[in-house]
Backbone bond lengths (Angstrom), bond angles and torsions (degrees), N, CA, C in turn:
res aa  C-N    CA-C-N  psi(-1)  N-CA   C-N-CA  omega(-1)  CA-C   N-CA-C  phi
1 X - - - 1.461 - - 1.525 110.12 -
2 X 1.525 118.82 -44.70 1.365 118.79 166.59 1.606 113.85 -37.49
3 X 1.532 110.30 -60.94 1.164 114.67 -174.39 1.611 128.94 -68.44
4 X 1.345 102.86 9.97 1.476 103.91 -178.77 1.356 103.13 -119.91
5 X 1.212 134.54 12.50 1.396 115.84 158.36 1.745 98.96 129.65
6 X 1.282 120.33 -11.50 1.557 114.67 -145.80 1.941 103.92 -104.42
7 X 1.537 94.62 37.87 1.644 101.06 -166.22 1.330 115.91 -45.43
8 X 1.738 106.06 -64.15 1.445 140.70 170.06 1.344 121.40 -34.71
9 X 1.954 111.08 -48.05 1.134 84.16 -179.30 2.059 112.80 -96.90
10 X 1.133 123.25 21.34 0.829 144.90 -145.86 1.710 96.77 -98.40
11 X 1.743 97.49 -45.40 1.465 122.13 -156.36 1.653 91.81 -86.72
12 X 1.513 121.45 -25.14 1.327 123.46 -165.13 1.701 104.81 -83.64
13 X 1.071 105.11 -30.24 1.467 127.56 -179.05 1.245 108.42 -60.72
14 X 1.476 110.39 -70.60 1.824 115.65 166.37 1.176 126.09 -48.06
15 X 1.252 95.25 -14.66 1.611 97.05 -167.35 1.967 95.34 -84.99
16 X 1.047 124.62 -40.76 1.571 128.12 -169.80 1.444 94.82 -77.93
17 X 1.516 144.38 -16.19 1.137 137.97 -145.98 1.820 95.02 -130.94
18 X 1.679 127.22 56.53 1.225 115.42 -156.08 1.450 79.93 -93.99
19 X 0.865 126.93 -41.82 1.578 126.78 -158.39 1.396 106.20 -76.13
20 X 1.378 127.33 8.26 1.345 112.81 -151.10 1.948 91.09 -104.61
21 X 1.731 118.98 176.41 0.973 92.70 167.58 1.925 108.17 -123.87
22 X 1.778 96.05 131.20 1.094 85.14 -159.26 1.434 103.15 -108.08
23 X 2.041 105.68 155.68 1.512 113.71 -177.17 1.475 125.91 -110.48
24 X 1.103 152.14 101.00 1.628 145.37 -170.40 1.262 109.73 -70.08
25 X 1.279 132.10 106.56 1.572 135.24 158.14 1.362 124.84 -88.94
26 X 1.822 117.65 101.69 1.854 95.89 176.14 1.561 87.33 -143.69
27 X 1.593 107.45 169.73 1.168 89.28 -165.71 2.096 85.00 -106.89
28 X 1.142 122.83 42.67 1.259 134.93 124.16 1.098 111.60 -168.70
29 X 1.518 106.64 160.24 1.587 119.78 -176.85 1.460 103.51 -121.17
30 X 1.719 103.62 122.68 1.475 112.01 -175.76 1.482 112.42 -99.11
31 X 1.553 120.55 -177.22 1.621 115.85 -166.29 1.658 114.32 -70.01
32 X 1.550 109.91 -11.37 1.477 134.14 -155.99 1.678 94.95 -86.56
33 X 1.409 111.09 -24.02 1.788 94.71 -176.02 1.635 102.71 -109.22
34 X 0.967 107.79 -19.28 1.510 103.39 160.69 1.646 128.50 -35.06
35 X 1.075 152.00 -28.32 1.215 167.07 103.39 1.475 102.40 16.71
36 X 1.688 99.45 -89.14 1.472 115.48 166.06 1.315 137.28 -62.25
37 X 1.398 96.13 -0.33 2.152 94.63 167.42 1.264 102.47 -129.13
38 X 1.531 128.76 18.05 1.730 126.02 153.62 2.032 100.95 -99.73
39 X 1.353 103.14 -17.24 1.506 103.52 -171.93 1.282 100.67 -76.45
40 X 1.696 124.12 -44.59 1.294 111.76 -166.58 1.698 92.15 -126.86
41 X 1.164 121.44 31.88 1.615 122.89 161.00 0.630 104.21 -130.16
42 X 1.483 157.11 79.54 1.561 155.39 -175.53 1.486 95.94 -70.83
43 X 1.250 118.40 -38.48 1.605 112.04 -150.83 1.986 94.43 -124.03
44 X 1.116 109.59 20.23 1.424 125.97 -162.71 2.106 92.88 -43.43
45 X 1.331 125.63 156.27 1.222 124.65 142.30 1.554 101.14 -121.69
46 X 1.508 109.22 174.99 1.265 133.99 -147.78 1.470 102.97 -147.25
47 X 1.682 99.86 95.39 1.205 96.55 154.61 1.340 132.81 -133.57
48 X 2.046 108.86 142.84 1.443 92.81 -144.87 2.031 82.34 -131.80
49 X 1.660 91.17 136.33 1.295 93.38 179.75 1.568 107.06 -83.25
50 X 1.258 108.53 115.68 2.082 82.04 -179.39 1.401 113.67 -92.18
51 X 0.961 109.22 162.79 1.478 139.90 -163.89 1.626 95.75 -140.42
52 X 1.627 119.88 113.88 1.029 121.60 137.81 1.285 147.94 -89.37
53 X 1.606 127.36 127.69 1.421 139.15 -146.87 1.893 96.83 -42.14
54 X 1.523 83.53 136.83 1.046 98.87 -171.64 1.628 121.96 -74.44
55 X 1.445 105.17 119.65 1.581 119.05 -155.12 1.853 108.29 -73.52
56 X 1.386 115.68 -4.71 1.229 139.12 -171.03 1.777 88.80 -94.60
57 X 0.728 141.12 -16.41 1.660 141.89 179.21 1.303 126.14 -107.52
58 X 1.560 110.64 100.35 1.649 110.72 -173.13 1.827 116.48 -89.55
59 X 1.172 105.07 112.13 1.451 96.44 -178.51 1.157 118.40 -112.56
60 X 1.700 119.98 129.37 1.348 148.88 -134.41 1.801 99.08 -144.43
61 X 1.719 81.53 116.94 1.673 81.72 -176.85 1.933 95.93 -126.90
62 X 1.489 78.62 144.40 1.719 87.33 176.85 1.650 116.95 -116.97
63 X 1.523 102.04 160.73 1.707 99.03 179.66 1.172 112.23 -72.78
64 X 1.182 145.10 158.87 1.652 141.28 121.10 1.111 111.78 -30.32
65 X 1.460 126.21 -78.63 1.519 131.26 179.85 1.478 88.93 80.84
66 X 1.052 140.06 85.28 1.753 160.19 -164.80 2.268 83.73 -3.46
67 X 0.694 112.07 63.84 1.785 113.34 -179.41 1.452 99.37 -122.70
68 X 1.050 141.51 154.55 1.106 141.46 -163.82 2.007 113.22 -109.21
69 X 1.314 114.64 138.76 1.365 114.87 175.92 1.650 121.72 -1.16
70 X 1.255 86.42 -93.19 1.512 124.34 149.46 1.793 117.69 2.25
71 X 1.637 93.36 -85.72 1.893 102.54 176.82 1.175 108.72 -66.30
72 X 1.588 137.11 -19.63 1.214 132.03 -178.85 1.351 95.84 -70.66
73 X 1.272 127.03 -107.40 1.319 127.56 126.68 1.718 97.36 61.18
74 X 0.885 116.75 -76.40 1.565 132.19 -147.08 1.418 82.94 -71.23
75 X 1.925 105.64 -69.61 1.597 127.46 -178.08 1.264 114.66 -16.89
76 X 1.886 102.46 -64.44 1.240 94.81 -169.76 1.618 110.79 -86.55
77 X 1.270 160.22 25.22 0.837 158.06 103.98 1.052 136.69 21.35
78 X 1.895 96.07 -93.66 1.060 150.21 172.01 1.576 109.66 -32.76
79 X 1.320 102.92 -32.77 1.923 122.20 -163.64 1.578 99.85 -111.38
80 X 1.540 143.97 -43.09 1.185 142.36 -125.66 2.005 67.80 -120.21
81 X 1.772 100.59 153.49 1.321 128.40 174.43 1.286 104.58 -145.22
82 X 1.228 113.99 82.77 1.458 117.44 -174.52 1.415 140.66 -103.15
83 X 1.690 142.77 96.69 1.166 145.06 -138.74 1.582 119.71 -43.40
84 X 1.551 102.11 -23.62 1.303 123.84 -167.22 1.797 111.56 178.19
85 X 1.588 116.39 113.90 1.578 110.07 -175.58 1.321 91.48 -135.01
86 X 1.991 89.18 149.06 1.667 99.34 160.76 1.307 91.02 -117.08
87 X 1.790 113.54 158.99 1.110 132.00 165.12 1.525 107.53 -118.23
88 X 1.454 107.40 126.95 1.519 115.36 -169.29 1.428 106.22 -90.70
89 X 1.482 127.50 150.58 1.515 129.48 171.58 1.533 103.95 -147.53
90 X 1.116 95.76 122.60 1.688 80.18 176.80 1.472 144.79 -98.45
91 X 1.727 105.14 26.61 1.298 115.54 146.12 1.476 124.13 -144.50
92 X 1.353 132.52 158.00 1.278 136.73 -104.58 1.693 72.62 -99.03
93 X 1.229 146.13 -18.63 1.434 151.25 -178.89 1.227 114.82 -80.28
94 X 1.404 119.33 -29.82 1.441 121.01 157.38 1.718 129.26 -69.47
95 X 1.241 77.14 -39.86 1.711 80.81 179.76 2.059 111.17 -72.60
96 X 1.239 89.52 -35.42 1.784 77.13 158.16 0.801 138.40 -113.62
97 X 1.537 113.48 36.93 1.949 132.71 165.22 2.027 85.64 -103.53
98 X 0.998 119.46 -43.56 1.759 113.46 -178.49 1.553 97.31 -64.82
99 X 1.434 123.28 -61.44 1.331 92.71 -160.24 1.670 110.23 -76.47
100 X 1.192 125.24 -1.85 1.096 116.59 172.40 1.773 116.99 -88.57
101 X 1.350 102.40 -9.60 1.627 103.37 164.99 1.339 129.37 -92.17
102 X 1.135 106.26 -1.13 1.584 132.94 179.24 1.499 89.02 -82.43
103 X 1.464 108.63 -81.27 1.227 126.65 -162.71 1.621 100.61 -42.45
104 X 1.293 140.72 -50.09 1.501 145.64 169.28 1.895 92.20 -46.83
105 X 1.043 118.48 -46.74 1.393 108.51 -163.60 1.752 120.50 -83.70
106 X 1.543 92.49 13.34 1.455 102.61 -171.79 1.721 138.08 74.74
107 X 1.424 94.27 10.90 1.866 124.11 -174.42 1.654 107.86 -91.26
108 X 1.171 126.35 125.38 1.835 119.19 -163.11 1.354 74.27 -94.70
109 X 1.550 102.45 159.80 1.388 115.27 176.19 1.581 115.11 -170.47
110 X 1.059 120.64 177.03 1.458 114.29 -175.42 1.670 119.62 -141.16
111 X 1.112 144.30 137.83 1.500 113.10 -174.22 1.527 102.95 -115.62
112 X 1.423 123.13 165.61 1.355 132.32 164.02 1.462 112.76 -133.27
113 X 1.000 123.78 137.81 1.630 149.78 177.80 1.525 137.57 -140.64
114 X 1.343 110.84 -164.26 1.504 105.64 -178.97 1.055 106.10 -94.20
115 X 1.614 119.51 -13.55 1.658 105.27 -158.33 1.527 103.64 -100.67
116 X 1.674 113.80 4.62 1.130 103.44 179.05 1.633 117.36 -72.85
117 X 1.745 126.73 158.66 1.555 113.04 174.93 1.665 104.74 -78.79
118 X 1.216 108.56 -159.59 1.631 109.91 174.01 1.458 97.37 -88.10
119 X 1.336 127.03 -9.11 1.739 84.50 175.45 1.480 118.74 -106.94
120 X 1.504 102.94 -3.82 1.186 105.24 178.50 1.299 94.40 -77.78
121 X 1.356 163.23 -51.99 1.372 166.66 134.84 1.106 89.95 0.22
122 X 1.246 137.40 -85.34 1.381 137.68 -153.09 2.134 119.14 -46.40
123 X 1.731 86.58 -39.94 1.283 95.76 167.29 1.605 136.90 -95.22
124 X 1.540 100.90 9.32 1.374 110.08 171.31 1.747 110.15 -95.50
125 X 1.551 117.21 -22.28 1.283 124.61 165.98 0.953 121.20 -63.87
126 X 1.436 111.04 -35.71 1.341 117.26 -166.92 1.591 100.53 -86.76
127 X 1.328 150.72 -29.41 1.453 144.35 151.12 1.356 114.49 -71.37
128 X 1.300 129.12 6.32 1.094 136.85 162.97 1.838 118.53 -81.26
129 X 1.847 89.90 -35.02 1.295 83.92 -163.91 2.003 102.52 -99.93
130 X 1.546 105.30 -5.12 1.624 108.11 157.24 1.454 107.52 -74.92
131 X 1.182 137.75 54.83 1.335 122.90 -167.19 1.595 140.20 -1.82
132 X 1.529 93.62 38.41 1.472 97.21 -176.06 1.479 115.93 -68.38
133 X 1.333 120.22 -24.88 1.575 124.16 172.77 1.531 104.42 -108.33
134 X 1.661 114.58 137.66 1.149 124.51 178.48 2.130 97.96 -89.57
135 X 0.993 116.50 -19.51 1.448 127.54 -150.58 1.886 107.07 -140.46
136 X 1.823 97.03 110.57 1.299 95.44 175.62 1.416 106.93 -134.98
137 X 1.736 112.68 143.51 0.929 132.53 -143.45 1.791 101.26 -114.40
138 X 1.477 122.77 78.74 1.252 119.42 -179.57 1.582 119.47 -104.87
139 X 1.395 112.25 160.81 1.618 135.62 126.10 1.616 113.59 -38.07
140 X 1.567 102.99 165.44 1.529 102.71 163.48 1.497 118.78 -87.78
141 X 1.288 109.64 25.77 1.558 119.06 169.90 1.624 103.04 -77.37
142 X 1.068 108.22 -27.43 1.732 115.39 -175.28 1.555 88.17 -94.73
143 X 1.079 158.21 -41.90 1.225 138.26 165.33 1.543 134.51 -35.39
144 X 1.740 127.28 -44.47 0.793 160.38 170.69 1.377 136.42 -77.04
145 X 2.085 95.35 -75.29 1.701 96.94 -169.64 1.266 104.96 -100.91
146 X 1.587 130.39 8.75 0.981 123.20 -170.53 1.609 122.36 -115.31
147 X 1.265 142.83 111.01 1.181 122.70 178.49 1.232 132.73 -87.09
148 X 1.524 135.35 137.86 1.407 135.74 -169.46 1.229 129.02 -143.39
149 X 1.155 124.03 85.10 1.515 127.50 -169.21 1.991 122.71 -47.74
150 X 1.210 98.34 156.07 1.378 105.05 165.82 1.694 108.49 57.96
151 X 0.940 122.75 64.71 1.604 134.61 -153.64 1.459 80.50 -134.54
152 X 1.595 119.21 110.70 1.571 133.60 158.87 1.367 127.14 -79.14
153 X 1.377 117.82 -26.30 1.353 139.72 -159.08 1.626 112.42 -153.01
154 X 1.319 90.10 155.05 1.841 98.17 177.89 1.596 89.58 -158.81
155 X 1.707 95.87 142.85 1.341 97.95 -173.12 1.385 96.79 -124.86
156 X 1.421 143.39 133.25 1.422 142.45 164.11 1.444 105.20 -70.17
157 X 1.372 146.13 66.51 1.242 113.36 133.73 1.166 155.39 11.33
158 X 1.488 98.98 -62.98 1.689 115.82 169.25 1.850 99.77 -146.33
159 X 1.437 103.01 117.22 1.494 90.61 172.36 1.530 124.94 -42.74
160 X 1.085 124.28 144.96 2.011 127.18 163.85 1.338 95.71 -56.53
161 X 1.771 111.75 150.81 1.217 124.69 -174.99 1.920 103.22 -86.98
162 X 1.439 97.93 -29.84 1.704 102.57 178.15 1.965 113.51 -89.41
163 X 1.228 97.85 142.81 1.601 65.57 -171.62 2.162 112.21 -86.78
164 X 1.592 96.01 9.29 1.296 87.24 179.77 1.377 109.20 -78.49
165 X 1.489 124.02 -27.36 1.243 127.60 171.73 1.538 131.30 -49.42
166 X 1.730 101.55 -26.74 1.615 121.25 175.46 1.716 94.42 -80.21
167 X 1.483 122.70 -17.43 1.656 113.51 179.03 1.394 98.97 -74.50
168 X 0.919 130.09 -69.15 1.601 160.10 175.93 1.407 110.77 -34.60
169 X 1.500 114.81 -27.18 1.592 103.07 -175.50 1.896 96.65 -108.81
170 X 2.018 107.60 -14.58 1.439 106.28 150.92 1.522 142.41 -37.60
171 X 1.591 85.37 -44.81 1.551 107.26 -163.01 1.510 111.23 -81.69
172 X 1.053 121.81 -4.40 1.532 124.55 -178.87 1.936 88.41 -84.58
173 X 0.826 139.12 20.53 1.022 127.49 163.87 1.472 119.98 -147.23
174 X 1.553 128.93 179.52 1.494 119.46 -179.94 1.668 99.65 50.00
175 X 1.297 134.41 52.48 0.933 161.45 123.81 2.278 135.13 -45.80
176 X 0.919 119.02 103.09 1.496 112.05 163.76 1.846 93.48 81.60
177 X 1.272 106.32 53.32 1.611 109.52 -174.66 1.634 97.61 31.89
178 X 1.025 109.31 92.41 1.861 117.12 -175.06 2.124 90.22 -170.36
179 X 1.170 117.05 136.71 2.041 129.35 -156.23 1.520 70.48 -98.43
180 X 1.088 93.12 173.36 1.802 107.39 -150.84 2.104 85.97 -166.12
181 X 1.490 116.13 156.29 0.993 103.99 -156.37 1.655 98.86 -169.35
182 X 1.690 122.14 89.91 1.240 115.58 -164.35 1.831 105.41 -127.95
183 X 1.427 79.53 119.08 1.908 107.32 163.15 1.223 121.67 -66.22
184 X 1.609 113.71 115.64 1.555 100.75 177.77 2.090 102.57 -126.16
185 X 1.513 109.42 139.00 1.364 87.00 170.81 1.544 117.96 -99.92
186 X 1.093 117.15 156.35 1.542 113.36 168.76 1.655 128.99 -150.20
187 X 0.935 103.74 144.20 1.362 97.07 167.61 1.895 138.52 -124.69
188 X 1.130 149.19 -158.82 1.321 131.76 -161.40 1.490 124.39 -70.01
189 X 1.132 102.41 -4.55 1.139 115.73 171.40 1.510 129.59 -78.86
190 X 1.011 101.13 -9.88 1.910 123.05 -163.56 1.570 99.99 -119.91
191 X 1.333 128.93 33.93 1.345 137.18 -179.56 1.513 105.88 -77.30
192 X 1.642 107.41 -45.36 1.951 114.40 -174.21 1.435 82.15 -55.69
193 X 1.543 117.20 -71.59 1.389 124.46 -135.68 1.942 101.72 -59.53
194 X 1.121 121.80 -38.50 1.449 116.75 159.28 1.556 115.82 -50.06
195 X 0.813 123.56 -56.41 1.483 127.85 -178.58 1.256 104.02 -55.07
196 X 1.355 131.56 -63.79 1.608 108.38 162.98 1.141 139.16 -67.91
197 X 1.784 118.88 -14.45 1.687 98.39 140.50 1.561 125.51 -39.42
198 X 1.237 110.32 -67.99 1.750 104.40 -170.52 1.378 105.14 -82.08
199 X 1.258 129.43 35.41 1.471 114.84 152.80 1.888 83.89 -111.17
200 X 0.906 106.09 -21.48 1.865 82.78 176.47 1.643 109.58 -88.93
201 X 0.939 131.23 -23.83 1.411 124.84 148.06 1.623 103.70 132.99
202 X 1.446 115.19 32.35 1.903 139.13 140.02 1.371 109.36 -62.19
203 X 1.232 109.41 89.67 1.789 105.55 160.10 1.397 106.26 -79.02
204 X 1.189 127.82 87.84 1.770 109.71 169.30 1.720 106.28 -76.03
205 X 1.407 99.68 171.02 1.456 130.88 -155.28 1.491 80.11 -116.13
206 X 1.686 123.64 120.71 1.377 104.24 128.41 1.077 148.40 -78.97
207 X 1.243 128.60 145.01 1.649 127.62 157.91 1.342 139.75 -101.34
208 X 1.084 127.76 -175.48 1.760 112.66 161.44 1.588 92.62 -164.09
209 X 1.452 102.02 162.49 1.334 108.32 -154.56 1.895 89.64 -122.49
210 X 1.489 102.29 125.99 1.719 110.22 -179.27 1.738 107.71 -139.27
211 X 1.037 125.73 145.59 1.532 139.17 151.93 1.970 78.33 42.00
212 X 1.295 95.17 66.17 1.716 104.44 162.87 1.411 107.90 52.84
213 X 1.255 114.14 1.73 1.619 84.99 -175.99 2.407 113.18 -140.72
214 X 1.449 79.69 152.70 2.000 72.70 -175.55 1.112 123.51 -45.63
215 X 1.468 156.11 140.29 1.262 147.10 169.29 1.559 114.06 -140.13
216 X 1.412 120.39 145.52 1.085 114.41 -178.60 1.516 142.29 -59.49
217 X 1.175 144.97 61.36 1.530 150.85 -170.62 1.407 119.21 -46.91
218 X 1.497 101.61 144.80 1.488 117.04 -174.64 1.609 109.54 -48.29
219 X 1.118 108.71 139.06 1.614 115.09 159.67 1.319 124.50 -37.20
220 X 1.632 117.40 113.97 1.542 90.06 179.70 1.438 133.77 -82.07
221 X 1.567 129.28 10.13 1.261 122.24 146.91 1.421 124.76 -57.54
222 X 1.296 108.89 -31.16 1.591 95.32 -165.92 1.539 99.57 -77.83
223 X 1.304 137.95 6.96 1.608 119.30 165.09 1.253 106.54 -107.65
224 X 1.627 104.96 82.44 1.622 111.94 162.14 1.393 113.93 -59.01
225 X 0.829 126.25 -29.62 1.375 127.47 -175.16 1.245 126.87 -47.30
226 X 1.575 100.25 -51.24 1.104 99.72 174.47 1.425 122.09 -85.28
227 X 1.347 115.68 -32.46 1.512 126.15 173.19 1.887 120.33 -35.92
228 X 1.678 94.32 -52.32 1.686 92.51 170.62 1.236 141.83 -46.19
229 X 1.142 108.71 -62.29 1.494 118.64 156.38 1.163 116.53 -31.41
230 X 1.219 138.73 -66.82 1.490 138.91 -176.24 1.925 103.55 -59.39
231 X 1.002 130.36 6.92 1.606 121.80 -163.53 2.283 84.20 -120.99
232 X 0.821 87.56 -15.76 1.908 89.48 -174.69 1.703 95.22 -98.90
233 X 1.296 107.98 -19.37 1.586 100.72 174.71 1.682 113.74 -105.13
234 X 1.158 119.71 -28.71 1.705 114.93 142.72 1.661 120.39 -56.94
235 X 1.079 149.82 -18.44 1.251 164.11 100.23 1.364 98.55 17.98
236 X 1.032 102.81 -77.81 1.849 118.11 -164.79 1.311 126.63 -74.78
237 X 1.679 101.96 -37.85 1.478 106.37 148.30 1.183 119.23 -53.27
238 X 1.120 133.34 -62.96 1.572 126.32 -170.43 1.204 123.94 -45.35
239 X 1.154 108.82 -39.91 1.952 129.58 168.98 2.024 87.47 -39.54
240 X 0.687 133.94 -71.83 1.668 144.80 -171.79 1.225 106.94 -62.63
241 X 1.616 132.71 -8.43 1.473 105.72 -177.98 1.525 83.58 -133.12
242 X 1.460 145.05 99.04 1.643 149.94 149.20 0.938 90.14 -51.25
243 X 1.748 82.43 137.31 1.947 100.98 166.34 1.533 99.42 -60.11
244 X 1.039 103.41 -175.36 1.856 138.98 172.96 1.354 109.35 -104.44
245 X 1.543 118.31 117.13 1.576 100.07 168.85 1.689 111.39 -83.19
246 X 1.805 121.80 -1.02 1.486 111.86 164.26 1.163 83.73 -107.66
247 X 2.040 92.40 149.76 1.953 90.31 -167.26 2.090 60.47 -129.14
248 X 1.413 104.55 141.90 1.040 122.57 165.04 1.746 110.48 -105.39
249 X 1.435 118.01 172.67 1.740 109.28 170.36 1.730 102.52 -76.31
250 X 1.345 82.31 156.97 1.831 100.74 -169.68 1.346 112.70 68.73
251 X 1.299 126.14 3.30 1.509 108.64 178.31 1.578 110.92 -87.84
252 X 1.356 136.18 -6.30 1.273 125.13 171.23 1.753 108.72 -59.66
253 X 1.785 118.27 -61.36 0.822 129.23 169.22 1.511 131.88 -42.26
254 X 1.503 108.12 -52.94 1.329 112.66 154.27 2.104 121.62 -32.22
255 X 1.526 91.58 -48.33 1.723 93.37 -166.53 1.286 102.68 -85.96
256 X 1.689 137.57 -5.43 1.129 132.91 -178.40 1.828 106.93 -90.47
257 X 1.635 100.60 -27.71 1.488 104.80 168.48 1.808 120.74 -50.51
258 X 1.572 78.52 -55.54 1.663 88.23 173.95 1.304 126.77 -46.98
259 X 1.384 101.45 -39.58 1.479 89.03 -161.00 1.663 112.22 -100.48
260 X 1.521 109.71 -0.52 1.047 134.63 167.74 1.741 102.76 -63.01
261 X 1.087 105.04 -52.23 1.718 107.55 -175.71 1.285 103.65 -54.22
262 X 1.346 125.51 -68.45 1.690 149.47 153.69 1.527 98.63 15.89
263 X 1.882 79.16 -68.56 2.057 90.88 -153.51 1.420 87.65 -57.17
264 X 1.509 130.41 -54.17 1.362 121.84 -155.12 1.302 117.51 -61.23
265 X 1.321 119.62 -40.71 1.678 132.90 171.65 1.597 108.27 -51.19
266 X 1.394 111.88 -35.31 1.541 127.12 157.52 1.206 121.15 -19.38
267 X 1.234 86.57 -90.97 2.112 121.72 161.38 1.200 109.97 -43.23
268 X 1.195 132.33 -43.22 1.216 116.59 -175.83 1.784 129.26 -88.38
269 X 1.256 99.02 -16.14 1.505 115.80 177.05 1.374 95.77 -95.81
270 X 1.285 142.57 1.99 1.742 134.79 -178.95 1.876 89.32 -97.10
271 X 1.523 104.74 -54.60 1.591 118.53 174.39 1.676 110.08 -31.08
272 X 1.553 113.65 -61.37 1.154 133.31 -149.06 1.845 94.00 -72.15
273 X 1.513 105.14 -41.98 1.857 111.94 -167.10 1.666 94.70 -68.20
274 X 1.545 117.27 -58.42 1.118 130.52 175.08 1.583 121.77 -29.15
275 X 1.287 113.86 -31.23 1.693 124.10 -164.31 1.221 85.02 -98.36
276 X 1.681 133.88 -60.19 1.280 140.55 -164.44 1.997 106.50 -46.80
277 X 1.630 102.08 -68.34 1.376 102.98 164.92 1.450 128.62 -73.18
278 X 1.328 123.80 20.00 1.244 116.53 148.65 1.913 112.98 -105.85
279 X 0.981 141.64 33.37 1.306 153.76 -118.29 1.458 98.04 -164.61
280 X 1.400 119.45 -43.21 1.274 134.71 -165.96 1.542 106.46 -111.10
281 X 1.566 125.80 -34.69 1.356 90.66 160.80 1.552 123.21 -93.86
282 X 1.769 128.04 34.16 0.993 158.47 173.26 2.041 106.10 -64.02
């Protein structure tokens, strides 16, 4: 609820309820509500059942390799036989440009979102749960509010911008002592966001996808090479996005979006000069 916009009236609420005693339930708490549970928890305790990542869940991340969503996408497909998959997108325009590119590619599929009502929801679960679709095409509404049994696979599409959301769209699978098995794609840009997987304790597996089939890929630390460069062009973005001295919730995330776009607009105008002056001594 923080994260959707509803700060204000949230804050008006607490505000009539000082005396009351209040409890936070999530099944994680990110840096964004902190704000709001030192504002109205001064004396808050914290209790956290842990759960370590579930060792039944292999997570397998692949390059782009300048290839597009889409042909990856296709690749791994083509190879994976899966009892039951969601494919994550994380806006409601993606998820029905995928299932409609599937659907061109001859793949049955189904999508779920926000804009569906409850009964159209109601009746996509329910052919979900006759196994009439091998392949479902969600939002992070299927991450969260939705429950779905017997889910073998999860494919990232597009990584989640939070990384609790990449837990959350995990957990729909490797379920009921049952191996669970999640695809993520990425490319150079998504170097931080790996690094705080395995400082939270995600070892992903790379892969890369050749002559149809999975194969094991280089470590991505060992290509410093390429990594540097991209840390002198986040550099430069940042110059363009000043902190805030009022930091509201969601604004960390918010400014890492930004400047994430930045870096890429970066890359792409260095790309664009690069083609131009190679063109000319042609």
């Amino acid at each position: 609820t923080l994260a959707s916009g509803f700060e204000e009236e949230i804050d008006q609420i607490t505000d009539i309820l000082k005396s009351a005693r209040m409890m936070v339930f999530s099944a994680t708490i990110n840096e964004s509500m902190m704000p709001f549970i030192k504002k109205y928890m001064p004396n808050n305790k914290l209790i956290d059942i842990k759960n370590d990542n579930n060792l039944q869940i292999e997570h397998f991340w692949i390059p782009l390799k300048h290839k597009s969503r889409d042909e990856r996408l296709l690749e791994l497909m083509n190879i994976i036989n899966p009892y039951l998959c969601i494919i994550f997108c994380n806006k409601k325009e993606n998820v029905l440009h995928v299932a409609q590119f599937l659907r061109q590619n001859k793949i049955s599929c189904i999508e779920i979102h926000g804009d569906l009502d409850k009964r159209n929801r109601r009746q996509v679960l329910r052919e979900v749960e006759s196994l009439k679709y091998q392949y479902i095409v969600a939002s992070d509404l299927a991450s969260r509010g939705i429950d779905i049994d017997g889910v073998s696979h999860i494919i990232n599409y597009e990584i989640p911008r939070d990384f609790e959301f990449y837990l959350h769209r995990s957990g729909r699978t490797g379920r009921m002592n049952y191996t669970g098995i999640v695809y993520s794609f990425f490319d150079e840009l998504d170097n931080e966001y790996l690094n705080n997987l395995s400082a939270k304790g995600i070892k992903p597996v790379y892969k890369d996808i050749k002559n149809g089939e999975l194969v094991d890929a280089k470590e991505r630390e060992s290509r410093k090479n390429r990594v540097r460069p991209m840390n002198e062009k986040v550099k430069q973005a940042i110059k363009f996005v000043p902190k805030s001295d009022k930091v509201k919730p969601g604004y960390k995330k918010k400014r890492q979006e930004k400047i994430k776009k930045i870096t890429k607009k970066l890359y792409q105008e260095e790309a664009r000069k690069n083609f131009f002056r190679s063109k000319k001594h042609d």
